[in-house]
C-alpha positions in Angstrom: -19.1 36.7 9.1 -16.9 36.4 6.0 -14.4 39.2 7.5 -14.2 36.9 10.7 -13.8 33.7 8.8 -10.5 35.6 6.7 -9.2 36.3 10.1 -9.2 33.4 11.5 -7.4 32.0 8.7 -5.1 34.7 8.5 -4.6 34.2 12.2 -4.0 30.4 12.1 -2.2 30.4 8.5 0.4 33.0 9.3 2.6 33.4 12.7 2.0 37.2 12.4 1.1 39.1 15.2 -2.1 41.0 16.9 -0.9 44.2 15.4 -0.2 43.3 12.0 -3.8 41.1 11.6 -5.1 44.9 13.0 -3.7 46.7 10.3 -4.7 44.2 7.8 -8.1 44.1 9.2 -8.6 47.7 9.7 -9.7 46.9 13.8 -8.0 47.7 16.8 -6.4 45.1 19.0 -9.8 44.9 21.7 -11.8 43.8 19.0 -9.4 42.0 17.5 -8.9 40.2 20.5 -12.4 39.5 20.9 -13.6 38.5 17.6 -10.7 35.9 17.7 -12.2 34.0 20.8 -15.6 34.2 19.3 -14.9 32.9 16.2 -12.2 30.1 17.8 -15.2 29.5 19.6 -17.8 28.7 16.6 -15.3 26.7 14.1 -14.8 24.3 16.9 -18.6 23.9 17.9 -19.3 23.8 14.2 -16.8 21.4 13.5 -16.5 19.1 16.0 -19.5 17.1 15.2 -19.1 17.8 11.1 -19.0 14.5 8.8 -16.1 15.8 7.2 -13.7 17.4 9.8 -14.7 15.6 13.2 -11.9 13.5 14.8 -13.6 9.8 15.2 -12.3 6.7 16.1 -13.3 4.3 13.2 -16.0 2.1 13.3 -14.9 -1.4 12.2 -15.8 -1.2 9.1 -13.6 2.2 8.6 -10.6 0.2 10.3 -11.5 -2.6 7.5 -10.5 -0.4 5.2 -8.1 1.6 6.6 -6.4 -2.0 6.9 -6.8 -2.8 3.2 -5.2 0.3 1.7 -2.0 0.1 4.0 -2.3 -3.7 2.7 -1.8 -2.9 -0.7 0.9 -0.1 -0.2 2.9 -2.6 2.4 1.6 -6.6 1.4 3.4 -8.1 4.4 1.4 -6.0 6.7 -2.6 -6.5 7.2 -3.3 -5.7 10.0 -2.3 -1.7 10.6 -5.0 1.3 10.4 -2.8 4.5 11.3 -0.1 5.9 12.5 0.6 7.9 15.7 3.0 10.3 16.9 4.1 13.0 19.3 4.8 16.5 18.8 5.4 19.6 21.4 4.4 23.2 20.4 6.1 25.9 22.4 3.7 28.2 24.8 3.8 31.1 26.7 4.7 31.3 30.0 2.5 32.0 32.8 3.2 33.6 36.0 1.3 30.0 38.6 4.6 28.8 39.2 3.3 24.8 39.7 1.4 25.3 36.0 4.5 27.1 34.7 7.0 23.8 36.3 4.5 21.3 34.6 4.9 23.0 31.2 8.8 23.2 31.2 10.3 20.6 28.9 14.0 20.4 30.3 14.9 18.6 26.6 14.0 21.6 24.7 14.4 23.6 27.3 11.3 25.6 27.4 7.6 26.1 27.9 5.6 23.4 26.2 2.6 21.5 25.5 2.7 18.0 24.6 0.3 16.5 21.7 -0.3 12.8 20.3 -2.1 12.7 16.6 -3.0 9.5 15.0 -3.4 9.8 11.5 -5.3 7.3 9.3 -4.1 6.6 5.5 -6.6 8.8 4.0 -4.8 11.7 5.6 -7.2 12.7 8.3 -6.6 12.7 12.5 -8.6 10.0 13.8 -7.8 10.4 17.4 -5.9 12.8 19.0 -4.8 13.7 23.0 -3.9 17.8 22.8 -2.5 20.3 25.2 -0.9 18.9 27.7 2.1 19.6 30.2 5.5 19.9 28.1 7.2 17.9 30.8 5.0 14.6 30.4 7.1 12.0 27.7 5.0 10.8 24.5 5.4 7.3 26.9 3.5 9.3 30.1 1.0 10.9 28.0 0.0 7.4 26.6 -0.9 5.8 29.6 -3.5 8.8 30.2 -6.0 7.5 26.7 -4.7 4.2 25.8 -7.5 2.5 27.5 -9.6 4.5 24.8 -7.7 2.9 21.9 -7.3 -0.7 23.6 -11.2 -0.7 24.1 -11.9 0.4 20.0 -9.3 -1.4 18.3 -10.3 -5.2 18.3 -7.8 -7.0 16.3 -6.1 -4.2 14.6 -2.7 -2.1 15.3 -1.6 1.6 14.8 2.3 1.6 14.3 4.7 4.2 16.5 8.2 5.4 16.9 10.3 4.2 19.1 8.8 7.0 21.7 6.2 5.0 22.7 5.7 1.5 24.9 5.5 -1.2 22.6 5.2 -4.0 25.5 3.0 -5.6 28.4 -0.5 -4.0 28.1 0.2 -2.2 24.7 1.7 -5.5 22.8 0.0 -6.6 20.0 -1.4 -3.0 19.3 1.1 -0.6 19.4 4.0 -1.7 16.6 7.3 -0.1 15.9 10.9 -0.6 14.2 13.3 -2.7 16.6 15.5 -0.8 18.2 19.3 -1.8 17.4 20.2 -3.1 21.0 16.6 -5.2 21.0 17.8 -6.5 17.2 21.2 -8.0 18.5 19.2 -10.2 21.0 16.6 -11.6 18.8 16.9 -15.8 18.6 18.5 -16.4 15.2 15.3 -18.2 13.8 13.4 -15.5 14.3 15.4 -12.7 13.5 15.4 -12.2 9.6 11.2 -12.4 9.5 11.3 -9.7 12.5 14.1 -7.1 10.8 12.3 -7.5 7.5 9.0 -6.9 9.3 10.9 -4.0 11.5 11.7 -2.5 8.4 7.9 -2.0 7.3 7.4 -0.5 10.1 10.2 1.5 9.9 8.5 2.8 6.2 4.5 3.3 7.9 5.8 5.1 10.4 7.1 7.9 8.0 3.7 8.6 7.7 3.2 10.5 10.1 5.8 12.6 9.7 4.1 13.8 6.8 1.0 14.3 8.6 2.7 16.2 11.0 4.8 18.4 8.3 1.8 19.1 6.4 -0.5 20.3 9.3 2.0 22.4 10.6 3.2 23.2 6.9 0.0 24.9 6.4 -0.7 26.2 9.8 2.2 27.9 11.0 0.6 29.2 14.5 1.7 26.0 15.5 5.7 27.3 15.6 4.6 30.4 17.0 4.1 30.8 21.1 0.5 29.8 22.0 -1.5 31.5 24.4 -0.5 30.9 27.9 -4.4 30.9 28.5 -5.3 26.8 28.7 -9.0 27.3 27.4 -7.4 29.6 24.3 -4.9 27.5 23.6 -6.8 24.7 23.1 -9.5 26.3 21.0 -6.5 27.3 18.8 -5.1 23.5 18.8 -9.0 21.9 18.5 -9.5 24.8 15.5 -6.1 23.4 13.7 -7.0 20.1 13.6 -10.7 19.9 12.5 -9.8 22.4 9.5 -7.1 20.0 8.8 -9.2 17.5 8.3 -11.6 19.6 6.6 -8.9 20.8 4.4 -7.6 17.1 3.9 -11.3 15.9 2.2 -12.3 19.0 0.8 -8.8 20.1 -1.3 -7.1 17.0 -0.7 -3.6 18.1 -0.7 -2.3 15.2 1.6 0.9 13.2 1.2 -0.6 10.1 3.5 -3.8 10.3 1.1 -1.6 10.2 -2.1 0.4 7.8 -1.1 -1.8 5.2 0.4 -3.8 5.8 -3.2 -3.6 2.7 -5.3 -2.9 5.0 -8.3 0.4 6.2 -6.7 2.0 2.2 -7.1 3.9 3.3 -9.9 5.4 6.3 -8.1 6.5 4.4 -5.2 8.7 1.7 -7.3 10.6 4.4 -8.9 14.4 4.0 -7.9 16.0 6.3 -5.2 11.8 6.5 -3.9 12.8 5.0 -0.3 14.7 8.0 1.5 14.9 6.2 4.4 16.4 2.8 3.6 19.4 4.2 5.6 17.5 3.0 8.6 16.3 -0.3 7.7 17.9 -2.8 10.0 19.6 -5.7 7.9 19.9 -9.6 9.0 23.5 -10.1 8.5 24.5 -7.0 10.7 23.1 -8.6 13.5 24.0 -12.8 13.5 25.7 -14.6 16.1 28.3 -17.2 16.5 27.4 -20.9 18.1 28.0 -19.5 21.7 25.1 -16.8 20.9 27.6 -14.0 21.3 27.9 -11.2 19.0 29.8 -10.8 16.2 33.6 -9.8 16.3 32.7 -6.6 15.0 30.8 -5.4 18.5 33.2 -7.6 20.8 35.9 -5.8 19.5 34.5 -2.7 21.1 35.5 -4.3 24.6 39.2 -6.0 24.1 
C-alpha cells in the first residue's frame, strides 16, 4: 500500500507521464494504469468524509470565525468568510463530438473544464463546483450551485472577481471591487465610502489567487492534460483537493493561513507589502462637476 500511496503522489505532484512513473516504479503501463484508478478511488472515499481534508460548508459558528480573522486583517470589513474564484484546467479531447463542443473554451481556445473553489482564511476549500464544460463562463457555472451557498450563508458574504454576478439574487452575498465604468456613475455622496470599501475588496480577493497558485504550485497534474475520461478526471480533481486540504492542516504551508494569522500583523505593515495598490480605485479620479458629468479628463476623449 505504501508503493501505491508514492505513486499516487508521484502521479499528482509531477506532470510526468505513464511511462516515466513505470520506470520509476518498476511496473508496466496495465498495471500502472490500474493501480492508479484503484488508488484515485480509495483517497477520495477515505477522504471525503475525513475531519481534516473534507470540503464543508461551515457551520455558523465556523463562518463566526472565519468572519473574525478576515476582521482583524481588514477592520472595515466584518462581515466576509472566503473567497471564491474560477479556474479552467486543460483536458483531453474526446472523440463524442456534442461532449467534445461543450468542452471547447473558444477564449483559450481549447479543450477545458471549468472549476469554482472557495477558500476560507485558514487556507482550506470549503466549497467547491469541479469538472465542468470549458465553454460555461465562471457567471453560467454560478447559477448551477448558488442556491447551495444562498441557503448556508445567513448574513455573511464571500468576496469575487469581477467574473462573477454581483447583483439581483446574488447582492448582498457575493462582493467584489467596482468595476471602473460602475465607479464613474456612483452618486458623489456615496462614492469615496464605496472606492475605499472597493479597494478591500480589491486586497481579499488576492486571496484566492494564492489559493489557487499554491494548489496548483504543489500539484502540477493540474497544467498537464486530464483524462478525457469524466469519471477519471474527476477522481483526479476530487483527489487534488481533499489532499490539499489535508496538506493545508497537517504541514501548514499556506499563504491565506499565514496571512489571515494574527501573528503576521507586523508583516503586513511593512512598506512596499501591498503589490497591488496599482488597482485600487481612488476618489478624486472619479468626481463630477455640478451638471453630474465627468470630468474634463474623460470628455476630452469625445471633442
Amino acid at each position: 500500500m505504501d508503493g501505491h500511496l508514492g505513486l499516487l503522489l508521484c502521479y499528482l505532484g509531477s506532470q510526468m507521464n505513464l511511462k516515466w512513473l513505470c520506470l520509476i516504479f518498476g511496473i508496466t503501463p496495465s498495471a500502472c494504469s490500474r493501480i492508479l484508478k484503484y488508488i484515485l478511488r480509495l483517497t477520495v472515499k477515505r477522504l471525503r468524509h475525513h475531519p481534516l481534508a473534507r470540503v464543508k460548508f461551515p457551520t455558523e459558528e465556523k463562518m463566526q470565525q472565519y468572519a473574525e480573522m478576515i476582521r482583524h486583517r481588514e477592520p472595515s470589513v466584518t462581515d466576509v468568510i472566503g473567497f471564491m474564484d474560477g479556474v479552467s484546467f486543460t483536458t483531453e479531447c474526446t472523440d463524442e463530438r456534442v461532449e467534445q463542443n461543450a468542452y471547447y473554451c473558444g477564449y483559450d481556445c481549447d479543450t477545458m473544464v471549468n472549476n469554482v473553489f472557495i477558500f476560507g482564511p485558514d487556507g482550506k476549500i470549503f466549497f467547491c463546483a469541479i469538472n465542468y464544460p470549458g465553454s460555461w463562463a465562471d457567471g453560467t457555472l454560478t447559477a448551477r450551485f448558488f442556491s447551495h451557498i444562498k441557503q448556508r450563508i445567513g448574513r455573511h458574504k464571500i468576496c469575487v472577481d469581477q467574473g462573477f454576478p454581483r447583483s439581483g439574487e446574488a447582492s448582498g452575498i457575493l462582493v467584489g471591487p467596482i468595476p471602473e465604468r460602475s465607479a464613474r456613475r456612483l452618486h458623489p455622496a456615496l462614492r469615496d465610502n464605496l472606492l475605499r470599501l472597493s479597494n478591500v475588496y480589491t486586497s481579499l480577493r488576492q486571496a484566492s489567487e494564492w489559493g489557487m497558485r499554491g494548489m496548483q504550485g504543489t500539484f502540477p497534474r493540474c497544467k498537464k492534460r486530464l483524462p478525457s475520461d469524466r469519471v477519471k478526471r474527476r477522481l483526479v480533481i476530487e483527489s487534488i483537493v481533499f489532499i490539499n486540504n489535508f496538506r493545508t492542516h497537517i504541514v501548514g504551508l499556506n499563504q491565506i493561513s499565514t496571512v489571515f494569522n494574527p501573528e503576521y500583523e507586523q508583516v503586513i505593515n511593512l512598506d512596499g507589502y501591498d503589490r497591488i495598490r496599482q488597482y485600487y480605485l481612488q476618489p478624486g479620479d472619479y468626481e463630477t462637476d455640478e451638471e453630474g458629468d465627468d470630468d474634463d479628463e474623460f470628455d476630452d476623449e469625445f471633442d
